[in-house]
N, C-alpha and C positions, 0 to 999 in steps of 0.2 A: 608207309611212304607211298605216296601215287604213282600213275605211270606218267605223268609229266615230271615230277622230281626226277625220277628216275631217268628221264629219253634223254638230257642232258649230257649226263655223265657219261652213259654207256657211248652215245654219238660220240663224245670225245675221245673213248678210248679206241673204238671201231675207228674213228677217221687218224689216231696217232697209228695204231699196227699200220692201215693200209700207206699210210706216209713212209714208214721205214721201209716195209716192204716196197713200194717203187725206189725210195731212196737206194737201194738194195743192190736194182737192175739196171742203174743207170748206165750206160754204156762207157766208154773213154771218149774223150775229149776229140773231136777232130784233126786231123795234123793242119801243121800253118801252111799258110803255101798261099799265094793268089787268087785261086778258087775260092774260099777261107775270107779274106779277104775281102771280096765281092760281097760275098752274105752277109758278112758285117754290117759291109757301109749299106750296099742297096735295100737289104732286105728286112734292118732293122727296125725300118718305117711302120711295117705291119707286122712284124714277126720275131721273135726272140730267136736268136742263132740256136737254140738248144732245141727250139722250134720243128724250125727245120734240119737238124742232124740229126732230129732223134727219129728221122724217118727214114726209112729201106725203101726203094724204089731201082727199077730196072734201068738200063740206060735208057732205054725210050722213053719209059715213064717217065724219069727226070727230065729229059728234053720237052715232055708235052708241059710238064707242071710248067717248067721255067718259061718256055712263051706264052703259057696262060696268063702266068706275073708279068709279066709282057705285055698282054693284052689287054689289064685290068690296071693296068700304070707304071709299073717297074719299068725303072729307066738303065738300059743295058746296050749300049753299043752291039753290034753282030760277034766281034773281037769276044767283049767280054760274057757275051751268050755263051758263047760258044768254049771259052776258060770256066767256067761255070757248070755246065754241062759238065764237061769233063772232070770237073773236081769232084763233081756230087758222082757220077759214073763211077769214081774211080775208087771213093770212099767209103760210099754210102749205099754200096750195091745190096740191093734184095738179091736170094739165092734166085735161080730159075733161069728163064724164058723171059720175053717180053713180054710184060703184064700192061693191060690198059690202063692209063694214067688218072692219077688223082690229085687233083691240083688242093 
């Protein structure tokens, strides 16, 4: 058997383990709430809500990504920045300090 018959297979079986294994670590589901909400509607445009939950950021951090989405077209009232902010803050906290943001 060659090694092209062969890259197939094994490629398949290497990218099913690495599939369960993240399958594995997925986190839990965000709570509902208005913040929640917002990422839904606003953020679905360019971004899968699983997207952005499945990321850890500080409160600053979240504040900087979310006016960056701001700055690049996200349409967000100050009100709803700012319910936004605080949901991802409140939820979605990285352990630490404020870490500089990564949008």
């Amino acid at each position: 058997m060659s090694f092209r018959n062969l890259a197939f297979p094994i490629l398949i079986v290497v990218a099913g383990g690495v599939g369960t294994a993240v399958a594995g670590q997925q986190a839990a589901a965000p709570p509902a709430g208005p913040g929640l909400d917002l990422i839904n509607e606003r953020c679905g445009f360019c971004h899968s809500t699983a997207q952005v939950t499945s990321v850890r950021k500080t409160p600053g951090a979240w504040a900087a990504t979310v006016q960056s989405m701001i700055d690049r077209g996200a349409e967000l009232e100050p009100e709803e920045q700012q319910v936004m902010v605080d949901y991802l803050a409140a939820n979605l906290a990285a352990p630490g300090g404020d870490a500089p943001a990564q949008p």
